[in-house]
N, C-alpha and C positions, 0 to 999 in steps of 0.2 A: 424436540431434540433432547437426546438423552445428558445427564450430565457429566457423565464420564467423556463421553464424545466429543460436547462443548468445551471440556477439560483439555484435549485433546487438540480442537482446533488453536484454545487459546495458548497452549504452548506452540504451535506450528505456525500461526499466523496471529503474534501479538496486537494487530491493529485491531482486528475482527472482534466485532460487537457485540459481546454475548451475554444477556441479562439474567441475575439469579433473583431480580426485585423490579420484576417492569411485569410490561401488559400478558407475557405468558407466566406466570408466577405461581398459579394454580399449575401447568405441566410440569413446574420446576419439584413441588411439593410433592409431587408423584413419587414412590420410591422405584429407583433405575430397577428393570430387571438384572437376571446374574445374565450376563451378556460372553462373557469370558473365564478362564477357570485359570488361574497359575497358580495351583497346588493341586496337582492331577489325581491325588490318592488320601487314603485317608492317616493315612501315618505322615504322609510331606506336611499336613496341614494342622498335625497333632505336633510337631515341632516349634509350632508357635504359640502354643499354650500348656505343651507340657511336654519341656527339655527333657528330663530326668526318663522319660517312660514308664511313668509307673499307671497313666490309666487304659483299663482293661481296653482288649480291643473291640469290645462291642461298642461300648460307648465311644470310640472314635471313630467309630462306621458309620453308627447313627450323626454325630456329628455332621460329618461328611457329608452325609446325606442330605442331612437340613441345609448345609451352609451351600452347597451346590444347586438346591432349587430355591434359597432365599427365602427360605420359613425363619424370620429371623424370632419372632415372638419364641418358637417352640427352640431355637436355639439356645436365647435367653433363659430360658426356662432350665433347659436340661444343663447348662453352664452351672446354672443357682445351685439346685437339686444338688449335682457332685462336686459341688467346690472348685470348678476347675479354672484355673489363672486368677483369681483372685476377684473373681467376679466379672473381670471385663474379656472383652469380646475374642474372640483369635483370628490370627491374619491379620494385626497391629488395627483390629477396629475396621480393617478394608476389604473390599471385594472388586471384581472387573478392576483386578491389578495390572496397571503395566509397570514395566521395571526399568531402570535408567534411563530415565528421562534429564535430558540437561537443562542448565539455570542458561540465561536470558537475558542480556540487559532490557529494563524495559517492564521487567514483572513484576507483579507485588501480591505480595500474600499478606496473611494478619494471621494471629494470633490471640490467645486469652493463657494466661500462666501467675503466676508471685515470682518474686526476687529468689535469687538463689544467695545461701548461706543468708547470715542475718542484716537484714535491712533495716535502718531506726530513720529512713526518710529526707535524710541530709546526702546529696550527692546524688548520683545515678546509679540504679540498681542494676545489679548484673544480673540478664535474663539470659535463657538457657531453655532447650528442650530442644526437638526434633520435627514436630507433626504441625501442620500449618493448611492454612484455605484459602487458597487463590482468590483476590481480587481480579474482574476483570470488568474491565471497560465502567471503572467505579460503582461494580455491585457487586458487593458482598453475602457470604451466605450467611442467613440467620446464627442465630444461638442455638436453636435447638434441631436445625440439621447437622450439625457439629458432633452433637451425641456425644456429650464431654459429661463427664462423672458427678458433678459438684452442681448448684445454681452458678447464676452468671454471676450472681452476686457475691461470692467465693471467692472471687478471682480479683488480685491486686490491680492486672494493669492488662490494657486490651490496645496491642499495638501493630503498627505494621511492618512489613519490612520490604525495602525495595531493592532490585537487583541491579547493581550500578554496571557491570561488565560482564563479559562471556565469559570472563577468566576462574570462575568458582573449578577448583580442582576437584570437585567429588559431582555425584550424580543424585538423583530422586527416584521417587516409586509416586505413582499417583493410586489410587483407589476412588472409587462409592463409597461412602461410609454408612456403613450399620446401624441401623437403627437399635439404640440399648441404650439400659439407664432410662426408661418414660422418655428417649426423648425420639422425633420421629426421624432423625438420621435423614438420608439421602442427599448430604451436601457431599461435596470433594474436598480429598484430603493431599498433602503433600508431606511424605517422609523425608528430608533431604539426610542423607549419609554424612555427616557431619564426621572428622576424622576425629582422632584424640587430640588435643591440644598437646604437645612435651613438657609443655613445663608445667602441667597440672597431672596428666594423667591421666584427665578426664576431657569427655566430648569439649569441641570449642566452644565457648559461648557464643552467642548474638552479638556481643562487644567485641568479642575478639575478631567476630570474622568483620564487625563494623569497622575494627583499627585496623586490619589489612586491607582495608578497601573496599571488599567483594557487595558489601552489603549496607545500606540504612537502614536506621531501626526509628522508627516515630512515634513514642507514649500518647495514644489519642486520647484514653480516660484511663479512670481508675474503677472497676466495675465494683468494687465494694464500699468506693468512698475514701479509703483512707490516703490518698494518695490525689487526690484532686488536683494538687496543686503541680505536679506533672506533667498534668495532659499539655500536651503539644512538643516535650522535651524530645532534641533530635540526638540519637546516641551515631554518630559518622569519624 
């Protein structure tokens, strides 16, 4: 079973038992074919790696191209070659995208990120970002189907988050994720639309959306080390 699919049931039918680390785990490691296409052309999908318009449109054909039949290596490659997004992937890292998908009581996803502004280790750190990987039926997807930029080791703090109510006012996008960066991709991914915070001006945090309710966040380790004495901290 494909993992977009599995992605799929375990949003529609949270009981449902779907392993990313049991006895099929070699099918898991498979990378998904492009199963579905949401960026129909090759300019829709040039939007997600380069706002401005400035690369030619051969090279956004060929893109198209590749990222349509899932040649990710030669995608990679020609990404490098012309500098394009800064080196990482387009279509936020995803493929066989669905789009508004709703949060769940009952869900949990994880995370790898550092503190946002300066953290010296005293108190709880304010985490932040967007992009996240379904737990389901307590199995997780590796490190390196994640296809995240940095070693694991990089990374301050590796947590969860759980979804306490239906009530989350925004929606998600789910994807496949890309294999890029050496690493071999094919895990899922979740974008949750997180709105601006008002009184920052910036996306809400983790904490913030923990102090309205919507959400737990649970420090399980610190993947660099520095921060050990965290793991198990419930931010609610």
């Amino acid at each position: 079973m494909k993992n977009l699919f599995k992605y799929i049931l375990f949003l529609t039918i949270p009981l449902l038992s779907v392993a990313c680390k049991s006895d099929d785990e070699v099918l898991d490691n498979r990378i998904p074919p492009v199963m579905t296409l949401f960026y129909q052309s090759a300019d829709e999908l040039a939007k997600t790696y380069d706002p401005n318009g400035t690369v030619k449109q051969s090279i956004r054909n060929q893109a198209f191209n590749l990222y349509k039949q899932g040649k990710w290596n030669d995608l990679e490659v020609l990404f490098k070659n012309n500098n394009l997004n800064g080196g990482w992937p387009p279509a936020n890292g995803g493929y066989n995208i669905i789009d508004d998908i709703s949060f769940t009581a009952g869900q949990k996803f994880d995370r790898y990120s550092g503190a946002i502004g300066n953290f010296t280790g005293t108190g709880v750190p304010t985490l932040g970002g967007s992009f996240t990987s379904p737990i389901v039926d307590g199995y997780t997807y590796t490190f390196s189907q994640r296809a995240l930029n940095q070693p694991e080791k990089s990374y301050d703090f590796y947590y969860e988050i759980d979804v306490l109510n239906n009530l989350l006012p925004f929606k998600g996008q789910i994807a496949d994720v890309i294999p890029w960066f050496n690493q071999i991709g094919g895990g899922a991914q979740t974008m949750w639309k997180i709105p601006v915070d008002p009184m920052t001006g910036y996306q809400k945090t983790w904490n913030k959306l923990a102090q309205e309710g919507y959400i737990k966040v649970t420090i399980k380790k610190s993947p660099s080390g520095k921060y050990s004495n965290l793991a198990g901290t419930v931010i609610q």
